[in-house]
N, C-alpha and C positions, 0 to 999 in steps of 0.2 A: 504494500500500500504506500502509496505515494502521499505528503502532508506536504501543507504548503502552511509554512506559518509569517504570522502579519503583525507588526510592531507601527502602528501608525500615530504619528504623532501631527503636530499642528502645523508642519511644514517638509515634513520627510517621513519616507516609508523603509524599515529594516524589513527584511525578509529573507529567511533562507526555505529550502526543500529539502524533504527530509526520505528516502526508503526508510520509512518506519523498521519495516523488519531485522536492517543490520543497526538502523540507528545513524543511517551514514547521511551525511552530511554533502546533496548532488552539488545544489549551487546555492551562494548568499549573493545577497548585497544591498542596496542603500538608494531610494532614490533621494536628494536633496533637493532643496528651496525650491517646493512646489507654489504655485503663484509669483515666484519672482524672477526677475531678469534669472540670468544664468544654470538654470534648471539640470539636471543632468542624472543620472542613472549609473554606478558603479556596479559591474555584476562579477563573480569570481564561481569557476565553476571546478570541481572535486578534484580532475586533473591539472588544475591550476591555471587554466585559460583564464586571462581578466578582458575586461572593455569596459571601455566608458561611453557614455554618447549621451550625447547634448540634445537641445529640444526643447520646444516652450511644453511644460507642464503645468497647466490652468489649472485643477483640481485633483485630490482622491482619484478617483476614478478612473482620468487619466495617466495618471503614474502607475494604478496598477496594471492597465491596459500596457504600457511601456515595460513593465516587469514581468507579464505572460508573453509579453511578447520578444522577449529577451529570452525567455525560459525555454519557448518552442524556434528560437529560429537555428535555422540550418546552421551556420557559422559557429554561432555562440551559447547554444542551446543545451538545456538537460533530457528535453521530452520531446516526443516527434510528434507529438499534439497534447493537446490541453485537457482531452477525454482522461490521459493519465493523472489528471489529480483527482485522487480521491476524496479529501477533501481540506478544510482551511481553517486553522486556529489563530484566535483571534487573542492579544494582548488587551484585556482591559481593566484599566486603573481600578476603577471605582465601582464595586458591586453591593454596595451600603448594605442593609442586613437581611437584603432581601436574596443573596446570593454568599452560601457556603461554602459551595464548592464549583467547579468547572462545569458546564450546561452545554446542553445542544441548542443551539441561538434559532428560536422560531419568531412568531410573529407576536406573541404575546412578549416572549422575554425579552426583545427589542423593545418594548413599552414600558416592560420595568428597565433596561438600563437607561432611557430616557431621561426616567422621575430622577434617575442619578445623578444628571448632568448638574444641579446645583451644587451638588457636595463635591463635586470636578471639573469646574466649568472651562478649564484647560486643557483636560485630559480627556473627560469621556465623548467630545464630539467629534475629534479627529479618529479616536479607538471606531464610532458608530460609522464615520465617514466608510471606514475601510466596510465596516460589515456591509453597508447598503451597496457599496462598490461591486463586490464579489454577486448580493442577489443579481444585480443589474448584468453582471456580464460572465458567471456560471450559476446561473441560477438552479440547477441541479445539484448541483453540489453540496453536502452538509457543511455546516458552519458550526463552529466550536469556541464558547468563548470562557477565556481563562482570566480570571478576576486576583487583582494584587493583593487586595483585600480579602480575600476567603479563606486562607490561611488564620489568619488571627480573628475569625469569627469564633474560634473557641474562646477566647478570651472571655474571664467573667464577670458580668457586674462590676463586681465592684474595684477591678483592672481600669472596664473602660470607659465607665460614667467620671464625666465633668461635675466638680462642685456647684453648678449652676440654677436653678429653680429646674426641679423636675419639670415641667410643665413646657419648659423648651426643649428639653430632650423629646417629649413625645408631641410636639408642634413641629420638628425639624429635625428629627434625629440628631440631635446634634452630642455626637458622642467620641471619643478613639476607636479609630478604625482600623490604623497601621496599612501601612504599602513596604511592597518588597516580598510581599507572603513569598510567590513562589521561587524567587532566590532563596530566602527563609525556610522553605519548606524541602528546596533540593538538595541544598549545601548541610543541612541539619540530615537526614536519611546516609548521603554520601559518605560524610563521615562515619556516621555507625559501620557503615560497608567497608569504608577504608578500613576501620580499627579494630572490625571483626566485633563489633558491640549490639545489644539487641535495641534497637529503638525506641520498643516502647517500653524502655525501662533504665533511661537516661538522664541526667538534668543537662540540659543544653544552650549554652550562650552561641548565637552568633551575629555576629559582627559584619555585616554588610556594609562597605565603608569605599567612599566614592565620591564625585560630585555631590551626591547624594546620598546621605548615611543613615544607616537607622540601624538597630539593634535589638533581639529578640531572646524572650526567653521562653523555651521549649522542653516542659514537663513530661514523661510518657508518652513521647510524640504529639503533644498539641501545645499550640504556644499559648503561655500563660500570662504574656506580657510583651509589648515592644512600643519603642520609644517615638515612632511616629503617632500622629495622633487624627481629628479630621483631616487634616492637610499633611502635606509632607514639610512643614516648616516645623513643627515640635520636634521635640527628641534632642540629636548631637548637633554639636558645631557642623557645620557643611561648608562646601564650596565658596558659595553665595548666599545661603538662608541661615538664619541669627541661631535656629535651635531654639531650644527653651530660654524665654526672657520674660518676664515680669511687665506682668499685662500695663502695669503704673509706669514703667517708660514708655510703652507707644502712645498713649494717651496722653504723656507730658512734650513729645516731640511732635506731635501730630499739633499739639496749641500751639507749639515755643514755634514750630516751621511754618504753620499756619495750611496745612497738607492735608487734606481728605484720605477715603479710605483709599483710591486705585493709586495715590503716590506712596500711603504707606505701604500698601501692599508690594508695590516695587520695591520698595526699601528693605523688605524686613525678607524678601525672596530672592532681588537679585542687586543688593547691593552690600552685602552681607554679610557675616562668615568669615573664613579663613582672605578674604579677600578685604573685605571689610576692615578688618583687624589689622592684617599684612600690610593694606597699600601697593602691593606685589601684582598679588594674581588670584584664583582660584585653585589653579594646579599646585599642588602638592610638593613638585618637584622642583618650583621657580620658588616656591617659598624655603622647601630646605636650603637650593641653593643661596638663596638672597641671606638665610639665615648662616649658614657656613663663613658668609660675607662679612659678618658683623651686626645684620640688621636687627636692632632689638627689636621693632616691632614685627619682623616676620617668625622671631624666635619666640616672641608672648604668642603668637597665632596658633605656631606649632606644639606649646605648653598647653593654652587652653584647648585645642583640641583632642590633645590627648587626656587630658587629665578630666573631660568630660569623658571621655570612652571609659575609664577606666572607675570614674563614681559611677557610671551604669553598671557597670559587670558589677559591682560592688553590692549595688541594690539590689539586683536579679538575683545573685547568689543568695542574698538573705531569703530573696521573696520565695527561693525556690527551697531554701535549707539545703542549700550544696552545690554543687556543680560537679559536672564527671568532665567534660569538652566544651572547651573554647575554638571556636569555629571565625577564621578568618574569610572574608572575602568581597567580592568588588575588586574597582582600580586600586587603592589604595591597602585593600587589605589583602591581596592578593601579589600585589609588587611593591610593594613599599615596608623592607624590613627592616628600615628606621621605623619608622611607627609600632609594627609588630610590638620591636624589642623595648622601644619607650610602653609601652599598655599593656605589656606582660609584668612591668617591673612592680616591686610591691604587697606579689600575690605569694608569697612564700610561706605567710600562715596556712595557706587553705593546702599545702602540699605540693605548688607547682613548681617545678624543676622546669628553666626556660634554657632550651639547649641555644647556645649565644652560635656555636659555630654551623649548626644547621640552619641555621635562620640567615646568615650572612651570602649577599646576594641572591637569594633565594625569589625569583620571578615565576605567576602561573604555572605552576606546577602543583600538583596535591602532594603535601607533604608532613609530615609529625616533628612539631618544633620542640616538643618535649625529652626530658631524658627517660632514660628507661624505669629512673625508680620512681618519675613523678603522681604526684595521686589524681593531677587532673592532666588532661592530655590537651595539648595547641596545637591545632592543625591548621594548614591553608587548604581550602577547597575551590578551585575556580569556580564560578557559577557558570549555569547553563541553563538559564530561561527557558530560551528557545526550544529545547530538547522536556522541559518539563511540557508547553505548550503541546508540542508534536505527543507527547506519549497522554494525556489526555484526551486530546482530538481523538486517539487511534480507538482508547476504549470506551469512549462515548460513542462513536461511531459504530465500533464492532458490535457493541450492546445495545444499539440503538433499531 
């Protein structure tokens, strides 16, 4: 069975195709700045063929038109027609609590991700763009959509309610929802696999850490807690979004600047964070560098960001009474063992042995940063979205 999976965002589309069956990986790639001057399409296919090609790309639709049509040509192609996708899993943000788990996308549940759009009004109309895309031009074909949020719908009560008057909660949902589930949900299993441990019977931190970070805690196989919250600005330091900050500063900058909410909301998303702090950058890598430099404000950026990762684990470990694996991953947690080795430091009450010389240089790869006698195990696990995507698409589909 052939899966085609769909990452669409509010100006580009990721996509790779997937043979379900070996899991293998035909072709990926990217179209970029849909709607704008310079449009263009990246494809890379198994055997390593690449191409680029340019093109005004006006909408969705048209970009995935340019991606089946990339997929089946002669030249540069995975498929000798388009009859071979069986079918198409869909990446989407925001499944509020009306979605637990992964669905077959019909015409009702189109209506509930709809209702979603206010709790993601970023994310869930380019994720719907791609779905209506696909009815419009294989309308045969089943459609599978995979929610970031459905992982931490185990979460309980009293995890995810806001201190706020109940009565907005059930006027608006307005509650912690977390994103990241399915990195969360891959990178937590992966590990048990790697370390030969049983799943549901784990305490589990992991660390998804990146432009965008957030952090989860994973009881018996169901997360019990993670530090994104309605949006993705709660939780850790980030890139560009502030993390957790005290509702009484945006209130006192928004009078003293004289700003409404869509300039705060710029501020506190994309003007923010390790960037914010720095003066630098967002990347990770311009800031150790700039900090290697001398810069003390890129060195406060890289303190507080770690030292918020590290009162997280701190908390989860209580909230869970232990931890057995610390689970690294993302951009940063997966290639950055600066970081790693600064947010392991500390932990030596709870038994952890941080092995310093496995950890050094250590890029994407799955790996056990731990020593052998330690009582909690650090591993890095690359995440694989995509492959979580495709392997749900396959069993909703075959059981459908």
């Amino acid at each position: 069975m052939k899966i085609l999976v769909l990452n669409c965002g509010s100006s580009s589309i990721k996509y790779q195709l997937f043979n379900i069956e070996d899991e293998e990986i035909l072709a990926k790639g990217i179209v970029q700045k849909i709607g704008m001057n310079g449009s263009f399409l990246e494809n890379k296919r198994s055997d390593g063929d690449k191409v680029k090609l340019e093109g005004e790309i006006l909408d969705h639709e048209s970009g995935i038109g340019y991606i089946l049509g990339v997929l089946t040509s002669e030249q540069h192609g995975s498929l000798k027609s388009l009859d071979e996708i069986d079918a198409v899993g869909h990446r989407v943000v925001h499944g509020g609590e009306e979605f637990n788990s992964s669905v077959l996308i019909t015409n009702e549940v189109v209506k509930k991700m709809e209702e979603c759009i206010d709790l993601a009004p970023l994310h869930n109309p380019p994720n719907l763009k791609g779905i209506y895309s696909m009815q419009e031009l294989l309308p045969s074909v089943p459609q599978v959509g995979v929610f970031d949020t459905a992982f931490h719908q185990s979460m309980p009560a009293w995890s995810y309610m806001y201190a706020i008057p109940y009565s907005l909660y059930e006027k608006y949902g307005l509650r912690r929802y977390g994103f990241h589930g399915t990195s969360h949900r891959y990178v937590s299993k992966r590990a048990c696999e790697f370390l030969k441990l049983n799943y549901e019977n784990q305490k589990i931190i992991t660390c998804h850490l990146g432009n965008g970070s957030s952090i989860a805690a994973i009881k018996n196989g169901k997360s019990l807690d993670t530090s994104m919250g309605l949006t993705p600005v709660e939780g850790l330091m980030m890139g560009t979004r502030t993390g957790d900050l005290d509702l009484g500063v945006l209130l006192y900058i928004m009078d003293k600047e004289e700003i409404g909410t869509q300039a705060a909301n710029t501020l506190i998303n994309k003007h923010s964070g390790v960037l914010g702090i720095s003066g630098v950058s967002s990347d990770m890598r311009d800031v150790e560098d700039s900090a290697a430099d001398g810069n003390e404000r890129a060195r406060l950026a890289l303190d507080m960001f770690h030292y918020r990762i590290r009162k997280y684990i701190g908390a989860y470990v209580a909230s869970m009474g232990g931890v057995d694996v610390i689970v690294f991953t993302g951009g940063i947690g997966e290639n950055g063992p600066e970081s790693r080795e600064e947010i392991c430091k500390d932990f030596e009450y709870l038994g952890l042995r941080f092995d310093h010389e496995k950890n050094k240089g250590l890029r994407s790869k799955e790996a056990d940063l731990s020593q052998t006698d330690s009582n909690v195990k650090v591993v890095v696990i690359p995440t694989d979205e995509e492959l979580v995507i495709a392997r749900d698409t396959f069993e909703i589909v075959k059981g459908s």
